[in-house]
PDB file of N, CA, C and O in Angstrom:
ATOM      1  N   UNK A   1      25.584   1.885  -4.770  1.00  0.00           N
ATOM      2  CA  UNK A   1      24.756   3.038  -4.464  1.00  0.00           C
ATOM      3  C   UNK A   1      23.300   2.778  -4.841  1.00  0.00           C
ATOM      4  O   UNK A   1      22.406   3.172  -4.092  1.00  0.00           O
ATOM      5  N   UNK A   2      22.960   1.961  -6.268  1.00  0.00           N
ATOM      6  CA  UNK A   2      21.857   2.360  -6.557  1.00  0.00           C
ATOM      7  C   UNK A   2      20.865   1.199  -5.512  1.00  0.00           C
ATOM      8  O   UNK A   2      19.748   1.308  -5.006  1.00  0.00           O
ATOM      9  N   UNK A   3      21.979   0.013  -5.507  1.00  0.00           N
ATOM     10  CA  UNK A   3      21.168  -1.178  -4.702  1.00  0.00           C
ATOM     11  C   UNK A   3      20.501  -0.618  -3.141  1.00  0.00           C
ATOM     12  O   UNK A   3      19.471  -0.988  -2.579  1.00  0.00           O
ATOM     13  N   UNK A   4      21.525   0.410  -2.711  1.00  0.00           N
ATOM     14  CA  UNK A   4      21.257   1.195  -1.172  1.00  0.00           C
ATOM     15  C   UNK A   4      19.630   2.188  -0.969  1.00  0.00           C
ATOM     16  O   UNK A   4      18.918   2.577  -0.043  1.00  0.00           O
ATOM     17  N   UNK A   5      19.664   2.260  -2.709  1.00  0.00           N
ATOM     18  CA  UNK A   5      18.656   3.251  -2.365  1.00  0.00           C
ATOM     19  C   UNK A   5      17.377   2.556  -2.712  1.00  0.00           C
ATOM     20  O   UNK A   5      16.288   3.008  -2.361  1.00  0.00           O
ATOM     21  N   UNK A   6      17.525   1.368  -3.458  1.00  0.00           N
ATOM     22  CA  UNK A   6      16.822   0.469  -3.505  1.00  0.00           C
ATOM     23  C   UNK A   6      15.974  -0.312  -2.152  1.00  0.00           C
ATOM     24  O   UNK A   6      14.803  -0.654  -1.992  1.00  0.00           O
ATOM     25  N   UNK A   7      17.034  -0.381  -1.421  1.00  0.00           N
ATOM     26  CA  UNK A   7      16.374  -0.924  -0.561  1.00  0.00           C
ATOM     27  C   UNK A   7      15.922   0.268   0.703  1.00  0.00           C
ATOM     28  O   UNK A   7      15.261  -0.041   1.694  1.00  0.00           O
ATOM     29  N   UNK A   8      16.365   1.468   0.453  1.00  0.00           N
ATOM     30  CA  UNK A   8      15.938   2.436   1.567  1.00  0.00           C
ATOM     31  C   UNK A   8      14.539   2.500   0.558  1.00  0.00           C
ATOM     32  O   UNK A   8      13.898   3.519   0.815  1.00  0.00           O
ATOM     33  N   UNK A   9      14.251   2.117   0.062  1.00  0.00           N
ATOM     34  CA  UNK A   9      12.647   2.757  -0.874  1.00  0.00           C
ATOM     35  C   UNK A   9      11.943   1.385  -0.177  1.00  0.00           C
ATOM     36  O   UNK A   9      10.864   1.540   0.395  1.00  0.00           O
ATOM     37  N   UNK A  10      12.486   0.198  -0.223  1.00  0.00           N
ATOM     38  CA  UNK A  10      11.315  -1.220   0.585  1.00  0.00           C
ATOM     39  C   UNK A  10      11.319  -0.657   1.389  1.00  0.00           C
ATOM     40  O   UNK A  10      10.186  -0.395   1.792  1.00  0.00           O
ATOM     41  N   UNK A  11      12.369  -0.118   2.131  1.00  0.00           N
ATOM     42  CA  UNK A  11      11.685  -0.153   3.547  1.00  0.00           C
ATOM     43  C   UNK A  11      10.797   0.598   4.186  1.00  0.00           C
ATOM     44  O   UNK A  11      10.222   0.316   5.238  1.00  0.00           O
ATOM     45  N   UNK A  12      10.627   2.133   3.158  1.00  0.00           N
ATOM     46  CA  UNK A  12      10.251   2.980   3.155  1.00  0.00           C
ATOM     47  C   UNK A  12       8.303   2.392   2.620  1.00  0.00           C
ATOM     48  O   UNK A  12       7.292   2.637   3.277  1.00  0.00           O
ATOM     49  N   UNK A  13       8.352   1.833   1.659  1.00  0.00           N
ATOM     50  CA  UNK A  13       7.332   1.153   1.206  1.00  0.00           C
ATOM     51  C   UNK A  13       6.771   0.131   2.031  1.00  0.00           C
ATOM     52  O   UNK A  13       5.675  -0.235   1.606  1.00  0.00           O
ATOM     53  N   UNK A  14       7.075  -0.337   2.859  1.00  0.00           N
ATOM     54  CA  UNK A  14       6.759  -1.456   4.246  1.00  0.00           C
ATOM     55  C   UNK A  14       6.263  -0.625   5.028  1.00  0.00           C
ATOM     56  O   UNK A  14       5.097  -0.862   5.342  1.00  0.00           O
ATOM     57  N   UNK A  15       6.956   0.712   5.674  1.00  0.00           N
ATOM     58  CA  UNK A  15       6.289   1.461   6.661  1.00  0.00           C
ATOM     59  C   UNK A  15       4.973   1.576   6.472  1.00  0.00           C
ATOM     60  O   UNK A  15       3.977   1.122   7.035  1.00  0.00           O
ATOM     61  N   UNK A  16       5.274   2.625   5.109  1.00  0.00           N
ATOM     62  CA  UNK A  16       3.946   2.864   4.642  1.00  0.00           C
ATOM     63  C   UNK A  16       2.868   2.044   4.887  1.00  0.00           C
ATOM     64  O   UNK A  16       1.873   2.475   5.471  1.00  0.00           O
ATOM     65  N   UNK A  17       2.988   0.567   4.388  1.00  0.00           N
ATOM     66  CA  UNK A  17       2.209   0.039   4.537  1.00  0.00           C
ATOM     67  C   UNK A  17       1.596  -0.490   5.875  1.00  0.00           C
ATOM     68  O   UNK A  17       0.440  -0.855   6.090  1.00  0.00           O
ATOM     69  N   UNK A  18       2.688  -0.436   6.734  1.00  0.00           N
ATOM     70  CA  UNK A  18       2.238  -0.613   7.944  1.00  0.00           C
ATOM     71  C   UNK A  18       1.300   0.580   8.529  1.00  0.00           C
ATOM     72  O   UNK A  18       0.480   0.262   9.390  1.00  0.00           O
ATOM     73  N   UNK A  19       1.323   1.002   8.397  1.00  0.00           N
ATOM     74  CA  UNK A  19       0.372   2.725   8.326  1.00  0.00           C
ATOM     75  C   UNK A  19      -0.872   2.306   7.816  1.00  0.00           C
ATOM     76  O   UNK A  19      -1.819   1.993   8.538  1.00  0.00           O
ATOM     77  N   UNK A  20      -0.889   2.293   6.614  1.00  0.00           N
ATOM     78  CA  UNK A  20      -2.390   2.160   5.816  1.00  0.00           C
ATOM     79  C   UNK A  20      -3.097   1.046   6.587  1.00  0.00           C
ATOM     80  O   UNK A  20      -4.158   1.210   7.189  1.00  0.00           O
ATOM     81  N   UNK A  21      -2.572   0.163   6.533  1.00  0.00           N
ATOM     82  CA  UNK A  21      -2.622  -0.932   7.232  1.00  0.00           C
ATOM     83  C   UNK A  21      -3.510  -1.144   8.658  1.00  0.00           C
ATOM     84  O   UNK A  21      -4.435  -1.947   8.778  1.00  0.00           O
ATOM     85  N   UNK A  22      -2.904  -0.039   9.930  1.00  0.00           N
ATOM     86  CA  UNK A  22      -2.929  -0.160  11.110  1.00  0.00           C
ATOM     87  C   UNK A  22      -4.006   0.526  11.020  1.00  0.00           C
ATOM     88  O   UNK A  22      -4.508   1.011  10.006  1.00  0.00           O
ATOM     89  N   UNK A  23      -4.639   0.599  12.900  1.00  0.00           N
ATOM     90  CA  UNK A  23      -6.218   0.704  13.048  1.00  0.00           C
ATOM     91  C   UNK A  23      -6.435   1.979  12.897  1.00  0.00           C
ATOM     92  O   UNK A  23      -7.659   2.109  12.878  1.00  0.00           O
ATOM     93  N   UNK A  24      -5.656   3.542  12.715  1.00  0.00           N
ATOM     94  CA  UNK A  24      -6.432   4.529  12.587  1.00  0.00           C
ATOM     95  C   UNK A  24      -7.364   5.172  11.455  1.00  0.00           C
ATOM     96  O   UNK A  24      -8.359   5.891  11.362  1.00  0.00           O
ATOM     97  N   UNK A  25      -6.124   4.238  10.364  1.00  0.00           N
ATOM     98  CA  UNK A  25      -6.417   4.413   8.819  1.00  0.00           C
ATOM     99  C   UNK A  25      -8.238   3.713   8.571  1.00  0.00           C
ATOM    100  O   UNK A  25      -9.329   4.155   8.211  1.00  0.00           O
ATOM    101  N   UNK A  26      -7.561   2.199   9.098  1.00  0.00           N
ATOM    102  CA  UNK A  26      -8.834   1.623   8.946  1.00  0.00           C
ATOM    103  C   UNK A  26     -10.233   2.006   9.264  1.00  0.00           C
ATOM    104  O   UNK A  26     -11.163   2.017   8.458  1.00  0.00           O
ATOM    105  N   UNK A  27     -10.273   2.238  10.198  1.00  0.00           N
ATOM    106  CA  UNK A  27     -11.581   3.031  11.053  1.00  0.00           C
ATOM    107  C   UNK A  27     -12.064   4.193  10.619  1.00  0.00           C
ATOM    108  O   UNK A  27     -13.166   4.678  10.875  1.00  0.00           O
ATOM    109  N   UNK A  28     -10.985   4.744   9.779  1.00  0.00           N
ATOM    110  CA  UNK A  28     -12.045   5.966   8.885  1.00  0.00           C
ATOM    111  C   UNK A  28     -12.695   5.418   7.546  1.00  0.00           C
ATOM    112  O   UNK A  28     -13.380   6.088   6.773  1.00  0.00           O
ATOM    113  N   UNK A  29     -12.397   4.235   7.427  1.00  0.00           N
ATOM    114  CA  UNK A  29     -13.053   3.585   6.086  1.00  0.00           C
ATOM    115  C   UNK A  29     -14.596   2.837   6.629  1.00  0.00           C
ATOM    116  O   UNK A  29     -15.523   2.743   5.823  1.00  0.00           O
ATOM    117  N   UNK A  30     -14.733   2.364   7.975  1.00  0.00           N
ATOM    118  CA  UNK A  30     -15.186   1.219   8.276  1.00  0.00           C
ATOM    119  C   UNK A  30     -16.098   2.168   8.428  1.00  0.00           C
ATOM    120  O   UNK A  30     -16.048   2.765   9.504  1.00  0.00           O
ATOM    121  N   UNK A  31     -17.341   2.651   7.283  1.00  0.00           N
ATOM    122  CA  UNK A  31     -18.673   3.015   7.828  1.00  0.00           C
ATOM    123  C   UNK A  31     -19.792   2.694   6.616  1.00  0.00           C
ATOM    124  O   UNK A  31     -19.361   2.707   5.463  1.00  0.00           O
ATOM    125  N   UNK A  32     -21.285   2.391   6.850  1.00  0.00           N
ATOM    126  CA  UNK A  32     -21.684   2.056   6.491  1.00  0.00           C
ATOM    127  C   UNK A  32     -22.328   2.593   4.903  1.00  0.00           C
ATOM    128  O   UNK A  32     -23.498   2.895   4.667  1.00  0.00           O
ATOM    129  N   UNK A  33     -20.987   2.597   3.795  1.00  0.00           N
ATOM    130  CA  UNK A  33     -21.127   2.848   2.596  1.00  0.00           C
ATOM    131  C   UNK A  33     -20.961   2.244   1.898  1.00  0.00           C
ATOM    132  O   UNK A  33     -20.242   1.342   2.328  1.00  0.00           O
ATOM    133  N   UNK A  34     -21.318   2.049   0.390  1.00  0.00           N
ATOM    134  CA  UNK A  34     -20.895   1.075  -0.490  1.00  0.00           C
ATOM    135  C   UNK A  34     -20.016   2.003  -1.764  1.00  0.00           C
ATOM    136  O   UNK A  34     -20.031   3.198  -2.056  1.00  0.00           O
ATOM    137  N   UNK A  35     -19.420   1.048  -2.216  1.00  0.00           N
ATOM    138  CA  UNK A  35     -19.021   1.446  -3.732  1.00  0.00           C
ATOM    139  C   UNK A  35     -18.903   0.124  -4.571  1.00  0.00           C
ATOM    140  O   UNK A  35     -18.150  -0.848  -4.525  1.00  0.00           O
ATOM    141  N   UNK A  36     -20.470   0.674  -5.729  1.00  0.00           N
ATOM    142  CA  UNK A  36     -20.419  -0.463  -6.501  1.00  0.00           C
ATOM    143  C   UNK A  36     -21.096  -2.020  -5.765  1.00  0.00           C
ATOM    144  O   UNK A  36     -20.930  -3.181  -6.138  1.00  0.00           O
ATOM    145  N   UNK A  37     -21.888  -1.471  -4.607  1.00  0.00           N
ATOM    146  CA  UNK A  37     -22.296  -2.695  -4.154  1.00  0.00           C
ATOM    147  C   UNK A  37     -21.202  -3.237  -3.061  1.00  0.00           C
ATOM    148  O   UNK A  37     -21.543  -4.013  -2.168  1.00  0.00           O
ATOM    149  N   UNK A  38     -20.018  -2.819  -3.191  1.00  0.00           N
ATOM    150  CA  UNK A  38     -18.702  -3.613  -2.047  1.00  0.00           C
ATOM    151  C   UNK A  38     -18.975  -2.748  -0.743  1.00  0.00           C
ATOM    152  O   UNK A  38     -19.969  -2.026  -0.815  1.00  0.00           O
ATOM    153  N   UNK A  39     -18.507  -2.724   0.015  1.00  0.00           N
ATOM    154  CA  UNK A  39     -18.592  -2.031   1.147  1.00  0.00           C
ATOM    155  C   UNK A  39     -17.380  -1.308   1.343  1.00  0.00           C
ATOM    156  O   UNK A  39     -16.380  -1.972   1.075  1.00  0.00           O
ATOM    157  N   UNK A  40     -17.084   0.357   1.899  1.00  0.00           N
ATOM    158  CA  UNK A  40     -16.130   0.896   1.627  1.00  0.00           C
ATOM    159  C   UNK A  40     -14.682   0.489   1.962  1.00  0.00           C
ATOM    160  O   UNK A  40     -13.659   0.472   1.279  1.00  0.00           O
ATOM    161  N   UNK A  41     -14.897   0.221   3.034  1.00  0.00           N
ATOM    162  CA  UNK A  41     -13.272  -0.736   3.894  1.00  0.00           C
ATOM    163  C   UNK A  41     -12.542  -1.782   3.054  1.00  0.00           C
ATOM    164  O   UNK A  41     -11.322  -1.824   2.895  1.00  0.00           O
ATOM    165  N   UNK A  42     -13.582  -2.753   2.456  1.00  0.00           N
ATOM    166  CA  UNK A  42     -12.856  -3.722   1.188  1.00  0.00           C
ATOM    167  C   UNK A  42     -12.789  -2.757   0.376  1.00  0.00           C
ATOM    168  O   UNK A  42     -12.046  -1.979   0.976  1.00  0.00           O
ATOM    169  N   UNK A  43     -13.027  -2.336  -0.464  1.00  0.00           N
ATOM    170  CA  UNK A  43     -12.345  -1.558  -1.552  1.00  0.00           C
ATOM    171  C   UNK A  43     -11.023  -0.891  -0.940  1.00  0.00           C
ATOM    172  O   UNK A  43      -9.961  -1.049  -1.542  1.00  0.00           O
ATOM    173  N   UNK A  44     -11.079   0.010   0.495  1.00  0.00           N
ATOM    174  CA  UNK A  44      -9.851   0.558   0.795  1.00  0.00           C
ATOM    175  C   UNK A  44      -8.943   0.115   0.839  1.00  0.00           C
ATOM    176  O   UNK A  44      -7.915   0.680   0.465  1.00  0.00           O
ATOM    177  N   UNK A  45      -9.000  -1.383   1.443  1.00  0.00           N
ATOM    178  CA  UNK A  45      -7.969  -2.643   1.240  1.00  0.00           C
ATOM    179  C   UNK A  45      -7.709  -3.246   0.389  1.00  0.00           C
ATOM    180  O   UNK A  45      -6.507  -3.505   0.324  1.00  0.00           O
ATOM    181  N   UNK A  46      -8.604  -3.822  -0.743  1.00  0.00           N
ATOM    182  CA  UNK A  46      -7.933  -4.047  -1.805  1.00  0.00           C
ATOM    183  C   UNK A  46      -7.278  -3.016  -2.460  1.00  0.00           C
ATOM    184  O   UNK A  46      -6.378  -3.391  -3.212  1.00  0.00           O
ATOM    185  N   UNK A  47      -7.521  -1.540  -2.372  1.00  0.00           N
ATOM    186  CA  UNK A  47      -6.411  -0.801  -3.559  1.00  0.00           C
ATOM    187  C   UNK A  47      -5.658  -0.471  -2.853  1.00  0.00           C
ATOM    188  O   UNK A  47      -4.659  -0.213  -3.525  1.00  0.00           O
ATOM    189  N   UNK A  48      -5.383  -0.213  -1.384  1.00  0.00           N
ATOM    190  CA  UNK A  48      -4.310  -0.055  -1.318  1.00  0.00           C
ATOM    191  C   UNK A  48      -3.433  -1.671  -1.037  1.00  0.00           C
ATOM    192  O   UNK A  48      -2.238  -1.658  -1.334  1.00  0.00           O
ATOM    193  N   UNK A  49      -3.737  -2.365  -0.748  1.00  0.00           N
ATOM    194  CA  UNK A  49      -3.110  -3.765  -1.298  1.00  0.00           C
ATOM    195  C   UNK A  49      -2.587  -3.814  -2.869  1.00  0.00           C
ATOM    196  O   UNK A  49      -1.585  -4.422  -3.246  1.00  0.00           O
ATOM    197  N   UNK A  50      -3.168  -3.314  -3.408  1.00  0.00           N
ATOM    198  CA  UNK A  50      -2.729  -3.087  -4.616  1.00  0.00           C
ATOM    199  C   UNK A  50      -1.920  -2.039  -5.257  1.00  0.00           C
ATOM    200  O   UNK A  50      -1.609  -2.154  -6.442  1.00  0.00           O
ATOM    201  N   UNK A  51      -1.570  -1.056  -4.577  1.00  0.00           N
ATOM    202  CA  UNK A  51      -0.860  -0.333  -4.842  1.00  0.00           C
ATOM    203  C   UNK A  51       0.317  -0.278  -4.084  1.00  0.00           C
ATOM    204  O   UNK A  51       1.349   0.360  -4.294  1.00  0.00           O
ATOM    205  N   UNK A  52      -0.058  -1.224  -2.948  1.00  0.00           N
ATOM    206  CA  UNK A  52       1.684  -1.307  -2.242  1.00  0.00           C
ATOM    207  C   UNK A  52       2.297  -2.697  -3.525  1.00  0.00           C
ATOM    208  O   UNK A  52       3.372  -3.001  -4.041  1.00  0.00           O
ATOM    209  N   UNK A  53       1.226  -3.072  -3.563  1.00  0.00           N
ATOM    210  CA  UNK A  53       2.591  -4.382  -4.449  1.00  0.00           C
ATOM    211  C   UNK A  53       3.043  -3.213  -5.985  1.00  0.00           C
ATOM    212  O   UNK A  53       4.045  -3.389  -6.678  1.00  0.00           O
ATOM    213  N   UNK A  54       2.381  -2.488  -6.124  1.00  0.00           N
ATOM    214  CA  UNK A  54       2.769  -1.819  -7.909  1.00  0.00           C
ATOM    215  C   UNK A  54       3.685  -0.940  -6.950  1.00  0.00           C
ATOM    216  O   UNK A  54       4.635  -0.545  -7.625  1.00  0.00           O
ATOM    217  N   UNK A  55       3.741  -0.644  -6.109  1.00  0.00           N
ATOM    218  CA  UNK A  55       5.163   0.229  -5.552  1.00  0.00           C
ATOM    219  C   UNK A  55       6.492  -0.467  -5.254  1.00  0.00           C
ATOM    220  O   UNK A  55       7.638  -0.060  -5.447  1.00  0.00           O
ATOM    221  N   UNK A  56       6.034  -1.670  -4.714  1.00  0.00           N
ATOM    222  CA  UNK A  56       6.933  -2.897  -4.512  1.00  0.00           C
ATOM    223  C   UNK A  56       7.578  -3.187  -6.068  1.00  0.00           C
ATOM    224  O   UNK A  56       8.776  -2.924  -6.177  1.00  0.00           O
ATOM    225  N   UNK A  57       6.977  -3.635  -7.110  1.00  0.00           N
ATOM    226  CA  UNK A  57       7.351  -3.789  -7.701  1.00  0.00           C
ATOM    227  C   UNK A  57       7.780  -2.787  -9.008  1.00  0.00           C
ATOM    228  O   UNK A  57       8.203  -3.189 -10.092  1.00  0.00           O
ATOM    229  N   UNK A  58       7.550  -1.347  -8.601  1.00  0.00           N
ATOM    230  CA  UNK A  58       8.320  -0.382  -9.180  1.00  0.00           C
ATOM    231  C   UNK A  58       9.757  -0.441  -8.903  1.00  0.00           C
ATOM    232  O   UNK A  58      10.734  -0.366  -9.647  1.00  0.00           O
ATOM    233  N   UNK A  59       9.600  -0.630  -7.333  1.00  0.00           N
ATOM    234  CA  UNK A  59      10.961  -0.458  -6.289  1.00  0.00           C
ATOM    235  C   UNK A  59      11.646  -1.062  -7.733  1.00  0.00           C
ATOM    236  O   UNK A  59      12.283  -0.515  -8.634  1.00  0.00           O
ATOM    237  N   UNK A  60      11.169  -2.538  -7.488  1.00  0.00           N
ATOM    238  CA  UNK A  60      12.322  -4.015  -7.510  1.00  0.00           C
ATOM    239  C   UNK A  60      12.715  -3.993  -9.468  1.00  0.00           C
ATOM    240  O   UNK A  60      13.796  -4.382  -9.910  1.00  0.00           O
ATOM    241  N   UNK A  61      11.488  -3.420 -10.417  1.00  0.00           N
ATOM    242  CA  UNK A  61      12.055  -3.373 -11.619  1.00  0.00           C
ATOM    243  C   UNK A  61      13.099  -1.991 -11.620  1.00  0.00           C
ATOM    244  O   UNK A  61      13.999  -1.927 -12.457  1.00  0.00           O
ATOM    245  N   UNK A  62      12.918  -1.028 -10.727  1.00  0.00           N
ATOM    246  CA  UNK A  62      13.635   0.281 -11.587  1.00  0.00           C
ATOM    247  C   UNK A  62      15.334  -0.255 -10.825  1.00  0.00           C
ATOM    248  O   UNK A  62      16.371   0.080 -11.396  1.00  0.00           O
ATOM    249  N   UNK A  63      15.356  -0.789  -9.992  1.00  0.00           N
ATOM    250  CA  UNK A  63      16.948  -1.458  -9.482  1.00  0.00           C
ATOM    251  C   UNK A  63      17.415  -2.710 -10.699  1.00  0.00           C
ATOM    252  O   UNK A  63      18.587  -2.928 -11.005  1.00  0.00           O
ATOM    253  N   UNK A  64      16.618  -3.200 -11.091  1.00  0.00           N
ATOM    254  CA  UNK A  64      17.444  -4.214 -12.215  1.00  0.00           C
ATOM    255  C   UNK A  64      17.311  -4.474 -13.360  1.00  0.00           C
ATOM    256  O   UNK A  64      17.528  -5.428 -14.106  1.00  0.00           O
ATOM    257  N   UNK A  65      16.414  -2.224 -13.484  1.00  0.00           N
ATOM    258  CA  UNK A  65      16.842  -2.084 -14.720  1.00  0.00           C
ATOM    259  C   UNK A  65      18.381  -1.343 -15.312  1.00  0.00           C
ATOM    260  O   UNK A  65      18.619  -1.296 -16.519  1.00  0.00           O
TER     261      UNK A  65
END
């Protein structure tokens, strides 16, 4: 059971990311602002790059704990 729901949460966490990911998301980031000097679109991508892997790897520790 718990391995089932384990993996209904990746896959669930993949969508997602395919979402954030794809061009509608993107294009509301892509305008000419900064944060911190970066430009807004890299920052949008690195955190959410970064927060799909800390979800990923919530998934994968709370199954083999």
């Amino acid at each position: 059971m718990r391995k089932d729901l384990a993996g209904q949460r990746l896959i669930a966490v993949c969508l997602a990311a395919t979402l954030l990911f794809n061009f509608p998301l993107l294009s509301l980031f892509d305008r000419p602002a900064e944060v911190m000097g970066v430009p807004l679109l890299y920052v949008y991508l690195f955190a959410t790059w970064a927060a799909v892997i800390a979800a990923i790897t919530w998934v994968v520790e709370r199954r083999q704990g």
